[in-house]
MARLUMVEX-376415 format. One record per residue (C-alpha): residue number from 1; residue in three letters; x, y, z. Coordinates in Angstrom, 3 decimals. Layout:
// residues N
{NUM,ALA,{X,Y,Z}};
...
// end
This chain:
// residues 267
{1,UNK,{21.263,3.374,-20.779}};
{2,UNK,{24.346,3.452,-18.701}};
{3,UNK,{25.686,0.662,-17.055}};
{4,UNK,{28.712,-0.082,-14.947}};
{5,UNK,{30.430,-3.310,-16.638}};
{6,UNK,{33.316,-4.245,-14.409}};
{7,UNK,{34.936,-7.319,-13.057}};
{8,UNK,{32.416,-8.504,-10.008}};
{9,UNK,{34.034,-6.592,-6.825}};
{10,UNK,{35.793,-8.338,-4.559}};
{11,UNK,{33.606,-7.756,-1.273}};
{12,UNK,{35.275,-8.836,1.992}};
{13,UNK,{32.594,-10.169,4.446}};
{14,UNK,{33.909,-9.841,7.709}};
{15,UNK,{34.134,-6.166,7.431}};
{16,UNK,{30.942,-4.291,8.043}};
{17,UNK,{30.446,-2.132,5.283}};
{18,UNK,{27.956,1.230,4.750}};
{19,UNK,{25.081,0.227,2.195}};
{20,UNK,{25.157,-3.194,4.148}};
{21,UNK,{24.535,-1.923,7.116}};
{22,UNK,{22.473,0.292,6.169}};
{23,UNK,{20.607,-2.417,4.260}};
{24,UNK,{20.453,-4.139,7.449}};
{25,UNK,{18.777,-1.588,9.376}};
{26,UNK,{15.993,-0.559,6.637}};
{27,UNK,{14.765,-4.526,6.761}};
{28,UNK,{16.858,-5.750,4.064}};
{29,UNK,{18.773,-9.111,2.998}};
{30,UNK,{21.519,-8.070,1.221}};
{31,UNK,{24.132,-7.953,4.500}};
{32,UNK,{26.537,-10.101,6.216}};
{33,UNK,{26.878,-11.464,9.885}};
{34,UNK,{29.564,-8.646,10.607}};
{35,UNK,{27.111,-6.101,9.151}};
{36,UNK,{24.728,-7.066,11.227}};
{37,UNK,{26.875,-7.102,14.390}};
{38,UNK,{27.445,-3.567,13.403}};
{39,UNK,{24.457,-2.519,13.179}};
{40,UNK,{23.264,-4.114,16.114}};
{41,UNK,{25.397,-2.868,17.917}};
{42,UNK,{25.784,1.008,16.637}};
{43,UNK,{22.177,0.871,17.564}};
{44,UNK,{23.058,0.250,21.154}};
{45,UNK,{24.409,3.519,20.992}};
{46,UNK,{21.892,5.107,19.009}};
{47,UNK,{18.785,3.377,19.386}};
{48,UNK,{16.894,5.627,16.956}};
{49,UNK,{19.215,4.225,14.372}};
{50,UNK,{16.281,2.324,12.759}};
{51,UNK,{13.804,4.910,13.181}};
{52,UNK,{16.296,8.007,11.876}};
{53,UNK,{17.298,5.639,8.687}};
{54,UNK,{13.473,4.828,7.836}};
{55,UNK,{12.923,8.471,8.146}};
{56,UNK,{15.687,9.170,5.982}};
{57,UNK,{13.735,7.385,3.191}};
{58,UNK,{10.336,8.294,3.767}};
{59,UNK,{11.869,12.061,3.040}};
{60,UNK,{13.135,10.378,-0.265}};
{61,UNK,{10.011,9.881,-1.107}};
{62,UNK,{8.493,12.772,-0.214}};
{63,UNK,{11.175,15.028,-1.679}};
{64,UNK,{10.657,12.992,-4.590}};
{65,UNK,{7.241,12.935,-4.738}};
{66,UNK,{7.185,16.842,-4.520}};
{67,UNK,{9.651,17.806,-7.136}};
{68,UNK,{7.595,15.388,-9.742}};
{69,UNK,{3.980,15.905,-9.119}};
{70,UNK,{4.342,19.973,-7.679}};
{71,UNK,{7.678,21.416,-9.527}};
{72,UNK,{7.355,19.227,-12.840}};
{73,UNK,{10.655,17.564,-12.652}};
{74,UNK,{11.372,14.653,-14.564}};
{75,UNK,{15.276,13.997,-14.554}};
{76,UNK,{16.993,13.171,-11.149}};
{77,UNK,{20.583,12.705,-10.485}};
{78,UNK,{20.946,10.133,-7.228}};
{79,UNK,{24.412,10.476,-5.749}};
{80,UNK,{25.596,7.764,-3.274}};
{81,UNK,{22.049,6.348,-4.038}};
{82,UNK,{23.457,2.640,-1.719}};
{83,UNK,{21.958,-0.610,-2.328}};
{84,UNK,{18.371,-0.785,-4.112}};
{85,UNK,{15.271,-1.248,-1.258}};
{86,UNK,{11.443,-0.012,-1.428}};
{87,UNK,{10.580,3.191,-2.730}};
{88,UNK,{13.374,4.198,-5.336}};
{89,UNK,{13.837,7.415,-6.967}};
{90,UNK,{12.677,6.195,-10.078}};
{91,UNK,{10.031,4.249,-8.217}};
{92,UNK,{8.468,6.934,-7.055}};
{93,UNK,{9.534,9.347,-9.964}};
{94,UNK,{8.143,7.138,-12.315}};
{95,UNK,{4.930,6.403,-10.622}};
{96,UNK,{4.136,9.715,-10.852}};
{97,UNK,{5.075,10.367,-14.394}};
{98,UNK,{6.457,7.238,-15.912}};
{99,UNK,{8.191,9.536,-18.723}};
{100,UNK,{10.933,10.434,-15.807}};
{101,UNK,{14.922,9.740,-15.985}};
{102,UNK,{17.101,8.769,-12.840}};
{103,UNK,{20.845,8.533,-12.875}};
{104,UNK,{21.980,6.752,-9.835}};
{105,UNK,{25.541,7.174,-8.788}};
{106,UNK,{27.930,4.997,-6.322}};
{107,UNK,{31.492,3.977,-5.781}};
{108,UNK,{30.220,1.280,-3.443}};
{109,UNK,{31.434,-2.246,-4.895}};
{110,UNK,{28.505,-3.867,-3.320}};
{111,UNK,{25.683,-1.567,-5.103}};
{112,UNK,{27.797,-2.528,-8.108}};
{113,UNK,{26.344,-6.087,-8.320}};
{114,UNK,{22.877,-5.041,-7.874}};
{115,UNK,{22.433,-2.471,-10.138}};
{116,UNK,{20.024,-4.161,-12.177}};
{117,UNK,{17.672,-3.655,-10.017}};
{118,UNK,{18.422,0.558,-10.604}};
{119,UNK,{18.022,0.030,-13.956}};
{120,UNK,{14.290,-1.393,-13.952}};
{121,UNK,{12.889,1.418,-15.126}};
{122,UNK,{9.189,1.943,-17.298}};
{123,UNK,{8.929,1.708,-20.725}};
{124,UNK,{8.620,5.573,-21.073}};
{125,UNK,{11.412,6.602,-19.054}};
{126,UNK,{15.184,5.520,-18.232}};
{127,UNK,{17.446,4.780,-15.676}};
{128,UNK,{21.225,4.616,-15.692}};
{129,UNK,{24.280,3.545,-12.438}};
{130,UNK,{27.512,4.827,-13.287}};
{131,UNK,{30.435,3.705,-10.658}};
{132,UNK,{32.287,7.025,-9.384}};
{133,UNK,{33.024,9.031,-6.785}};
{134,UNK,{30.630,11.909,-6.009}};
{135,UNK,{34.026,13.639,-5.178}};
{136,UNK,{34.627,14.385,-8.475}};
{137,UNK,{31.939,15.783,-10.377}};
{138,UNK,{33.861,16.375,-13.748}};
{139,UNK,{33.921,12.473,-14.436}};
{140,UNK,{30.111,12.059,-13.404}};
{141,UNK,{28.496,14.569,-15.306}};
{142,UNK,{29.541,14.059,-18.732}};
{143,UNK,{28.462,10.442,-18.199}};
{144,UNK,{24.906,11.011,-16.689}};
{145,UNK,{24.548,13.173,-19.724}};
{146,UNK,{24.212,10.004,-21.633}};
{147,UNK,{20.707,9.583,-20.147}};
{148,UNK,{20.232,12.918,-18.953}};
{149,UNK,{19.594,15.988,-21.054}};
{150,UNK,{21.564,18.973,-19.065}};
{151,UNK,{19.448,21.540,-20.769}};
{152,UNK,{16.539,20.973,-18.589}};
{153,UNK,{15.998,20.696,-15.045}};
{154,UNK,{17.890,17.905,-12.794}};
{155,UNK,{17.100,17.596,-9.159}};
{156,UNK,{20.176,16.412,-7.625}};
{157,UNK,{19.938,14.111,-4.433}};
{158,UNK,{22.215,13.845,-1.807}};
{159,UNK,{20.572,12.034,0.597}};
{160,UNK,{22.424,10.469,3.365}};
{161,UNK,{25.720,10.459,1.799}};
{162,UNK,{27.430,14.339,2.284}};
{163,UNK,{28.869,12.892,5.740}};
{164,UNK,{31.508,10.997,3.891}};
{165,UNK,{32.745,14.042,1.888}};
{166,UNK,{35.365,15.446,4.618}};
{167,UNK,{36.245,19.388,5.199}};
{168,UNK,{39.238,17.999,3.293}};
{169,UNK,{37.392,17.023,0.083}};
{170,UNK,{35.164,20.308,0.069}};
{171,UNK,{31.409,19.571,0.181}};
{172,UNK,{30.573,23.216,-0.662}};
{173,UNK,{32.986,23.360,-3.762}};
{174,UNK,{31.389,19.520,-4.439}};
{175,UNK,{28.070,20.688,-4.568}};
{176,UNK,{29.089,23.845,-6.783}};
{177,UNK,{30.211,21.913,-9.619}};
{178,UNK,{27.311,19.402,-9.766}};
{179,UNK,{24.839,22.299,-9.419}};
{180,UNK,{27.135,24.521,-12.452}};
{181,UNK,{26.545,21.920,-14.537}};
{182,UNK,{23.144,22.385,-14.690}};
{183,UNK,{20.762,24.311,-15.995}};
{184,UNK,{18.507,26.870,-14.237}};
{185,UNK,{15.293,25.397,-12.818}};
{186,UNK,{17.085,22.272,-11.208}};
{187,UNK,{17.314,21.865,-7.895}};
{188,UNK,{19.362,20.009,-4.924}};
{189,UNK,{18.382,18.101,-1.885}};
{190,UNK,{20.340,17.190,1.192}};
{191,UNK,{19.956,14.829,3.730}};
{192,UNK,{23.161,15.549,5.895}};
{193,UNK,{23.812,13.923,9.443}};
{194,UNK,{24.139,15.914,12.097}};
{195,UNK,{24.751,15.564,16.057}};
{196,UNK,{22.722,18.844,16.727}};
{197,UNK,{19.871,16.161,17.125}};
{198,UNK,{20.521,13.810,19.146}};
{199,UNK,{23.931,14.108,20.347}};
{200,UNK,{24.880,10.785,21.363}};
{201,UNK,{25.675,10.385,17.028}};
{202,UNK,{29.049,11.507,17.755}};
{203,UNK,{29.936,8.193,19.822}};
{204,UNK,{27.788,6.825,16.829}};
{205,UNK,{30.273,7.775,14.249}};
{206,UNK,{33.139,7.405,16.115}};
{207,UNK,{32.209,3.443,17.107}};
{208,UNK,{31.483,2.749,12.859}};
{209,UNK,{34.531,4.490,11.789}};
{210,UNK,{36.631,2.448,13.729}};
{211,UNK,{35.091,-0.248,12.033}};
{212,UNK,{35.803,0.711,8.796}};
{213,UNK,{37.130,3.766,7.455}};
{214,UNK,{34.743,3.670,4.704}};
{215,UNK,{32.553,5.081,7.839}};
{216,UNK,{34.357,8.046,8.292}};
{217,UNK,{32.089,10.687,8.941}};
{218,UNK,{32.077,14.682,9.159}};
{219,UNK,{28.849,15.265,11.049}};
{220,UNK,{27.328,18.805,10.455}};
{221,UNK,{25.303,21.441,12.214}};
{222,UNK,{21.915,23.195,10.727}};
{223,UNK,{24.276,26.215,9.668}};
{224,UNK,{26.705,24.319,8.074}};
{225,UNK,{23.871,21.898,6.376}};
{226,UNK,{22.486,25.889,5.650}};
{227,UNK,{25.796,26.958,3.649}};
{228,UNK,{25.687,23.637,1.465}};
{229,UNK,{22.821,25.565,-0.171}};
{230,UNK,{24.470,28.789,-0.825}};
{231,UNK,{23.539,30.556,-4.471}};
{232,UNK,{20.166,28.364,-4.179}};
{233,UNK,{16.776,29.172,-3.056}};
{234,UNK,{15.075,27.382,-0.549}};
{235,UNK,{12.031,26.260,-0.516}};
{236,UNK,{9.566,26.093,2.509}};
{237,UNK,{10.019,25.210,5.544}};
{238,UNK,{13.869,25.520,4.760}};
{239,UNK,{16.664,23.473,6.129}};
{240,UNK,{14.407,20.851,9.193}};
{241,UNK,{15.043,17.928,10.903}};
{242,UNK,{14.069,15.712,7.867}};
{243,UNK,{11.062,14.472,9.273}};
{244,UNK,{9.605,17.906,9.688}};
{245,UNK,{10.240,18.455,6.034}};
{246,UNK,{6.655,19.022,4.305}};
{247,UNK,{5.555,15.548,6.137}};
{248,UNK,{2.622,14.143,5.015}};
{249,UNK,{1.144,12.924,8.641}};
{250,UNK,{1.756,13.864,12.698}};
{251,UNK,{3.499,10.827,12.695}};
{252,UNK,{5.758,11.291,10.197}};
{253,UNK,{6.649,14.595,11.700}};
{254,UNK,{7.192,13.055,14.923}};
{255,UNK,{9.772,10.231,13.572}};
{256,UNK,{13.195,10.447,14.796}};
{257,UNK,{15.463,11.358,12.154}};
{258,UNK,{19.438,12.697,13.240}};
{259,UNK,{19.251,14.953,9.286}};
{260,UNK,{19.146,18.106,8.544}};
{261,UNK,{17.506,18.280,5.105}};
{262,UNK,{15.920,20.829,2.588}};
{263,UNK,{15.465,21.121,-0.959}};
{264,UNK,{16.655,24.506,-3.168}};
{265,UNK,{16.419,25.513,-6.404}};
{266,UNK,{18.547,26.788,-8.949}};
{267,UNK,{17.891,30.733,-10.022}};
// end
C-alpha cells in the first residue's frame, strides 16, 4: 500500500482553496468560512455550480460503474482525485468486484490529511494516495506501480481536474505519457470544463482565479476536450456534456453539468 508520509501541510484558512470548495459545494464538512464565501459566491455567478459539480460525480460513478461491471476493469488510476466524499472510485469499483485496485493521486495539501479515508479499501483489493503532480507523469507511474500491475489494464481518470493543466504545461503530451505507460486494453476518462455550455463559466473562472491562483483555469471546447483523446478509441456516445454520458435516468440526462466528458480505450 502506498501512502504519503509527510509533515502535516500547513493549510492557510483564509484562502479559499479548490478541493474545499469543492467540498463545500458537493455537501461536505471539510471547508473553511472563506471557502464557503467562495463558493457562495462563484455560485452567484454560476448558479448551476451545485448542480454541474453533483453531476460531475454521478458520471464518476457511472464511468466507474461501466468500466468494472461491462469492460472487466479492475485497476484505476485517480488523478487529482480532491478530498474523499460519497461514492469513491474504489467505492464503487470495489462494490462491484471487491478484488479491484485504485491509486488516487493529488498534490493538494489538504487531501493529504485525509487520505485515510482513500485508503479504506476491502479485504480483497487495495488502494494507494501518492502526493504529486499529475504534471509529471514519470514520478507517478513508477510509484502507482507499487499497487498497480502495468501489465494489465488501468483506466485512468481525469475527472474534473485537466482545467488546471495550462496550454503551457501540455495536457495532450500529459495524457500521452500516462496512457504510454500502459498497457493495451486500458482506458482514459475526462471530465474537462468547458464554457461551450453555459458561457457565463468564463466570469466563473476568472472570479476563483483571482482568488487563488491555485484556481487558474484553461477552460476547453468539445474539440479540444476531442483531441485529449487522440490515438484512443471512443466509446459510445463519444465526447457529451457529462450528464448525457450513458446516464442511467431522464433526469440524470437532464442535470446541468458545464463538462465535456468521454471515456476511450487503448488499441
Amino acid at each position: 500500500m502506498i501512502k504519503a508520509m509527510a509533515e502535516p501541510p500547513r493549510i492557510n484558512t483564509k484562502v479559499p482553496h479548490p478541493a474545499r470548495v469543492y467540498d463545500y459545494w458537493l455537501g461536505g464538512k471539510d471547508n473553511f468560512e472563506a471557502d464557503r464565501r467562495a463558493a457562495e459566491e462563484s455560485s452567484e455567478i454560476f448558479p448551476k455550480t451545485v448542480e454541474s459539480a453533483r453531476a460531475c460525480r454521478a458520471y464518476l460513478s457511472r464511468v466507474v460503474s461501466y468500466l468494472t461491471a461491462e469492460v472487466g476493469i479492475r485497476q484505476f488510476l485517480d488523478l487529482g482525485s480532491g478530498l474523499p466524499s460519497g461514492q469513491n472510485v474504489h467505492e464503487v469499483a470495489q462494490s462491484i468486484a471487491p478484488e479491484s485496485r485504485v491509486v488516487y493521486v493529488d498534490n493538494d495539501p489538504v487531501v493529504l490529511l485525509h487520505a485515510e479515508t482513500l485508503l479504506a479499501s476491502s479485504p480483497e483489493g487495495a488502494t494507494g494516495y501518492i502526493q504529486a503532480d499529475l504534471r509529471h507523469p514519470e514520478l507517478v507511474l513508477p510509484r502507482a506501480a507499487e499497487v498497480l500491475d502495468f501489465d494489465k489494464p488501468v483506466a485512468v481518470m481525469l475527472l474534473a481536474v485537466m482545467h488546471f493543466v495550462s496550454d503551457a504545461h501540455d495536457p495532450a503530451g500529459v495524457i500521452t505519457k500516462l496512457m504510454d505507460g500502459l498497457p493495451s486494453g486500458s482506458y482514459l476518462a475526462i471530465g474537462h470544463h468547458t464554457a461551450d455550455i453555459y458561457p457565463e463559466l468564463v466570469e466563473f473562472a476568472r472570479y476563483l482565479s483571482e482568488l487563488n491562483p491555485d484556481f487558474a483555469a484553461t477552460l476547453r471546447t468539445k474539440e479540444q476536450v476531442t483531441r485529449l483523446f487522440a490515438g484512443l478509441d471512443l466509446v459510445e456516445p463519444g465526447v457529451v456534456q457529462i450528464s448525457k454520458w450513458r446516464p442511467d435516468s431522464e433526469l440524470t440526462a437532464r442535470a446541468a453539468a458545464a463538462l465535456w466528458g468521454g471515456v476511450a480505450r487503448k488499441p
